[in-house]
N, C-alpha and C positions, 0 to 999 in steps of 0.2 A: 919317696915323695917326688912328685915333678919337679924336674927341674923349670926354672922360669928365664923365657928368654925375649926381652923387648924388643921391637923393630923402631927404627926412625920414625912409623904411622904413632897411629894411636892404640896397632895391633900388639897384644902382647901374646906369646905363645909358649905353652910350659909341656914337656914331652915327658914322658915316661922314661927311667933309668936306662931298660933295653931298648930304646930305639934313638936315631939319632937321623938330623937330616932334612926335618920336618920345618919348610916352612912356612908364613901367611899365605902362602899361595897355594897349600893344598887344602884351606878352607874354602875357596871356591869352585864349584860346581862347573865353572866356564872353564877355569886352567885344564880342566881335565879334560872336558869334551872337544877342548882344542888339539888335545893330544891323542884324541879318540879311546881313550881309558875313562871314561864314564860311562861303565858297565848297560847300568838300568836305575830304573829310581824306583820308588816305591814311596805310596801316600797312606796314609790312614787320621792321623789328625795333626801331621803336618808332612812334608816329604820330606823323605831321607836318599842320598845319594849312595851307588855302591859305585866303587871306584877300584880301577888294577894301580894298586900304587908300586913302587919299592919297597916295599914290606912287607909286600902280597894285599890279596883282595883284604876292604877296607869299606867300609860303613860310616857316612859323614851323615850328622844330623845338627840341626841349628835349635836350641832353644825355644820355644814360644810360651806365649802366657797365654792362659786358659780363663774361665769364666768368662762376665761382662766385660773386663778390661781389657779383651782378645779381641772385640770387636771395632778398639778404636786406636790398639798396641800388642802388635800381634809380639814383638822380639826384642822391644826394651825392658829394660828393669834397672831398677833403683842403684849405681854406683855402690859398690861392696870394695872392701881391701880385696886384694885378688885371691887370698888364701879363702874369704865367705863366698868370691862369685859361685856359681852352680855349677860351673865346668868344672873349676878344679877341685871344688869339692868331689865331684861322682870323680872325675878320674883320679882321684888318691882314694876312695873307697873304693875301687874296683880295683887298685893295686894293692892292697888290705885284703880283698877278694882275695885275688890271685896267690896270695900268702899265704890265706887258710886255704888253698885247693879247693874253691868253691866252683862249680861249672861257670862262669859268667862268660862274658866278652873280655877278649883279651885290649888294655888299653894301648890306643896311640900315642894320643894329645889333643892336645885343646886350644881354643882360643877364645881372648877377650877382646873386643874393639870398644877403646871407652870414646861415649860421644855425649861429652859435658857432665850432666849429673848422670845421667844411663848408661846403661854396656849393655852389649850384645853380646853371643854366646856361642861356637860351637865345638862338638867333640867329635873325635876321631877313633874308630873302635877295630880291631879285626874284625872280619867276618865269619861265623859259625859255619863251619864247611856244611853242605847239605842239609840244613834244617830247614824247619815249618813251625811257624808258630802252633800254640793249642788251638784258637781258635779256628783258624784253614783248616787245621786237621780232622776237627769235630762237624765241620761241614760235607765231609767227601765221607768218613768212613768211621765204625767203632774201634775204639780201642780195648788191647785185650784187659784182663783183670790184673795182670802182672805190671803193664805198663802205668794203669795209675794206680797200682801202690806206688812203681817206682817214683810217679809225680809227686806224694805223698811224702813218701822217706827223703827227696833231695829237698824239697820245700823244708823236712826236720834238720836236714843237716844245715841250713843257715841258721835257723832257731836257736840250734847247739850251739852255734858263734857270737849269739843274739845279735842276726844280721837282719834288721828292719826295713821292708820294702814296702814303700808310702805307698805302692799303687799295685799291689800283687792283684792279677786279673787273668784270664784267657789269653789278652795278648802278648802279656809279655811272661810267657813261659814256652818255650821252644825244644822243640826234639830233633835232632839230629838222625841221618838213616840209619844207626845202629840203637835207636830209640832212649840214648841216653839223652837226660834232662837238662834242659838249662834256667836259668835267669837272667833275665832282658830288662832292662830300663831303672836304671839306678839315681834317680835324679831324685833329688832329697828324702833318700833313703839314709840310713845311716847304720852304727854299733850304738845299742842300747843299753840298760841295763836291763838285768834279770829279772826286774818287778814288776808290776801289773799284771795287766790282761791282753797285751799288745798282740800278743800270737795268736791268741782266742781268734781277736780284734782280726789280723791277716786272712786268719782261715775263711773269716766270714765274709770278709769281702771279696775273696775269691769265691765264695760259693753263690754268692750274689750275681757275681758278674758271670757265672755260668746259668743261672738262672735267667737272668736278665735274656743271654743272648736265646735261649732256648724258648721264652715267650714271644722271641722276635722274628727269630728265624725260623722257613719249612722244614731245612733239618739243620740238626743239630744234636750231634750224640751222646748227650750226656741225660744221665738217669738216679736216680737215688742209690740206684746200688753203682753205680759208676762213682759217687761222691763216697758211697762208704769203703770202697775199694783204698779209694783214695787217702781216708782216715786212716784205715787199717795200715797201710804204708811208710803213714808219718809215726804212727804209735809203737808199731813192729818191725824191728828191721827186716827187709826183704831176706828171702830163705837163697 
């Protein structure tokens, strides 16, 4: 469990057991680039900063609210006890991750700045040595039959955990250059139970959002037998 450690602001900051050292000031994007250790950033539906920290390379992301209410509150939300905010939620389920040996991001810490009824939010993650998301990757080139089974079987091996991912898509599954798999973006995701149709529920909406992007885009490599490659993966352990 993170530990929690309040500052004299209204920042509070809870680190992960293996790391120590970490304080409000590596939530900002300035402290770094003052130090010339703000790597690059990187945008998609909000930016995220990479940064060389003391703990080695390091991926800083802030919160945002989505839908209609993005348009007029992009990174407040409604005051939680700190154990409901959504930092610390994903970073004690990524340290839960990291228990079961699941590929994920390894965690840093987090932070809350409470301002009146709102808080604001970010996390702090290692960075995945030399990967690519799916999505980049399904633009430049095919992937073989083996690699999305392998997508397949590591997607079963969180199922096996009954590790539920609110938003499993193209972009947040990643491959590293020795084309082992990951998972990306654990924000009100959680441990479920074994009932329902939740996994059904997961698989389709990744197939959606493969879909999705392959009506959008000139290329993009994904095919029906590339999805049943993919089936066949999660259902069969790889040989």
């Amino acid at each position: 469990m993170p530990s929690i450690h309040p500052t004299a602001s209204s920042d509070i900051v809870f680190i992960s057991p293996n790391y120590k050292g970490v304080t409000k000031d590596w939530f900002q994007p300035e402290y770094w680039q003052a130090q010339g250790k703000l790597t690059h950033t990187a945008t998609g539906r909000g930016t995220v900063w990479f940064l060389d920290t003391p703990q080695g390379a390091a991926v800083l992301r802030q919160y945002r609210r989505g839908g209609l209410i993005a348009k007029f509150n992009k990174f407040k939300f409604l005051a939680q006890p700190m154990e409901q905010t959504r930092a610390f939620k994903e970073l004690a389920l990524l340290e839960t991750l990291q228990q079961f040996d699941l590929p994920t991001p390894t965690p840093i810490a987090g932070m809350v700045r409470r301002e009146g009824v709102f808080y604001q939010a970010w996390l702090l993650t290692k960075v995945i040595p030399k990967a690519q998301d799916l999505f980049e990757m399904l633009q430049q080139h095919t992937l073989s039959m083996d690699t999305w089974r392998q997508i397949g079987h590591t997607i079963k091996r969180f199922h096996d955990k009954n590790v539920y991912h609110s938003d499993l898509n193209c972009h947040n599954i990643m491959l590293d250059q020795d084309k082992k798999v990951w998972l990306i973006d654990f924000d009100k995701c959680a441990i479920k139970s074994n009932q329902g149709r939740w996994k059904k529920d997961n698989l389709e909406r990744l197939h959606r959002s493969f879909e999705k992007e392959l009506n959008k885009l000139n290329r993009f490599e994904f095919s029906t037998q590339a999805w049943q490659h993919l089936l066949d993966g999660y259902h069969n352990s790889p040989s």
